[in-house]
C-alpha positions as CSV (number, residue, x, y, z in Angstrom):
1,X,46.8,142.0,1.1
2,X,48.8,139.4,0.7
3,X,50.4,141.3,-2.4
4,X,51.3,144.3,0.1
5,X,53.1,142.4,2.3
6,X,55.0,140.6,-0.1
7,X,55.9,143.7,-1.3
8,X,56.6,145.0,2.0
9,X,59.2,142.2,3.2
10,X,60.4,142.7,-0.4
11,X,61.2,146.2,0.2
12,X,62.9,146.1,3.5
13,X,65.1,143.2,2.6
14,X,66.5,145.5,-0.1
15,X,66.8,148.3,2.1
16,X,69.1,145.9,3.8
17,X,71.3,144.8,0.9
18,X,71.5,148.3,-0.1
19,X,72.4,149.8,3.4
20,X,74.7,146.4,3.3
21,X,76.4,148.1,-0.4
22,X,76.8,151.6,1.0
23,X,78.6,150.2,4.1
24,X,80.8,147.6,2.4
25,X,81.8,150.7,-0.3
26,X,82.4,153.0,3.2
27,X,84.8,150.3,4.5
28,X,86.7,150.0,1.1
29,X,87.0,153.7,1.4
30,X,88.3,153.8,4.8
31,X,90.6,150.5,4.1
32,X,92.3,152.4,1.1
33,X,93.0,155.6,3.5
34,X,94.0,153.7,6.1
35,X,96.4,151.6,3.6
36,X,98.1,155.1,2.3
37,X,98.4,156.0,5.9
38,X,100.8,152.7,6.3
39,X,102.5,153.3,3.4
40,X,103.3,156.7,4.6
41,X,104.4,155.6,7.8
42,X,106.2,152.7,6.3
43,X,108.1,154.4,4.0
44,X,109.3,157.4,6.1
45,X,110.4,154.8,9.2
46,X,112.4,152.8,6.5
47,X,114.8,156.5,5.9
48,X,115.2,156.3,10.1
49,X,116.2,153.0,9.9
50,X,118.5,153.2,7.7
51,X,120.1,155.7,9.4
52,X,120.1,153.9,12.2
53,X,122.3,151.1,10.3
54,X,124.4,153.7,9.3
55,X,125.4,154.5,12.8
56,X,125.7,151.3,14.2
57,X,128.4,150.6,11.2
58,X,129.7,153.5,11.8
59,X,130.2,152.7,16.0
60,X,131.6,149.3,14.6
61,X,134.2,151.2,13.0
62,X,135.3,153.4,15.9
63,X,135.4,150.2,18.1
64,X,137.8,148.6,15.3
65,X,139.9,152.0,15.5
66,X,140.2,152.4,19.1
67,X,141.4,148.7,19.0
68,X,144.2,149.7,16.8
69,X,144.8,152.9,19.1
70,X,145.3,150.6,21.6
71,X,147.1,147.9,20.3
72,X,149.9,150.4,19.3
73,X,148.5,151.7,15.7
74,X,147.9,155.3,17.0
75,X,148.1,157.2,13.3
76,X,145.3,155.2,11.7
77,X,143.4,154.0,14.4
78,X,143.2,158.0,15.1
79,X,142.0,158.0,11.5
80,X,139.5,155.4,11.6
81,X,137.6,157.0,14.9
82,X,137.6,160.4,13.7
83,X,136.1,159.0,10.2
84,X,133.7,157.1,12.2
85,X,132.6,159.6,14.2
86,X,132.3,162.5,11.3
87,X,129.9,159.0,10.1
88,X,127.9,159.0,12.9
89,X,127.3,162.7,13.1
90,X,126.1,163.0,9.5
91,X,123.8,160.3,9.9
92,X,122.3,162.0,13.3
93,X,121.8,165.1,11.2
94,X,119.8,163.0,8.8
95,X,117.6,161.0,11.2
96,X,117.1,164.5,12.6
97,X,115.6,166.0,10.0
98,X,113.4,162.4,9.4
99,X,111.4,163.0,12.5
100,X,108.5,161.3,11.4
101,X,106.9,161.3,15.1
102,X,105.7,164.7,16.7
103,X,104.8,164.0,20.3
């Protein structure tokens, strides 16, 4: 008797650690999924970002060129926005395309 239970508590304590194994291994799983989901993510913001910096340098550079416009530089300052702006424009067309986000 004394045998059986032994063997008894024996067995359910390694139904434990083994139910213990099979969720650790399930959570590894899942982690690693959940990490390639990140990356994904990661990876295809980092393209709209970049963009993004793209058009803010290129809104920097309109604001320089309407500030020679108005200080009496028209021909390049007239330059300088129109280069910006052709900027800005490609780098819409790009960020549009890198919709990463559906709603």
């Amino acid at each position: 008797m004394l045998k059986s239970l032994r063997t008894k508590i024996f067995s359910s304590f390694m139904l434990l650690v083994l139910m213990l194994v099979i969720a650790g291994i399930m959570s590894i799983i899942e982690f690693n999924k959940v990490g390639v989901s990140i990356k994904n993510v990661m990876d295809d913001n980092y393209k709209s970002i970049e963009q993004t910096k793209q058009m803010l340098d290129a809104l920097e550079r309109e604001d320089s060129g309407l500030l020679m416009y108005l200080m009496g530089n028209r021909e390049m300052g007239s330059q300088t926005i129109n280069t910006a702006y052709s900027a800005i424009q490609d780098a819409i067309k790009i960020a549009q395309n890198n919709i990463t986000e559906k709603d």
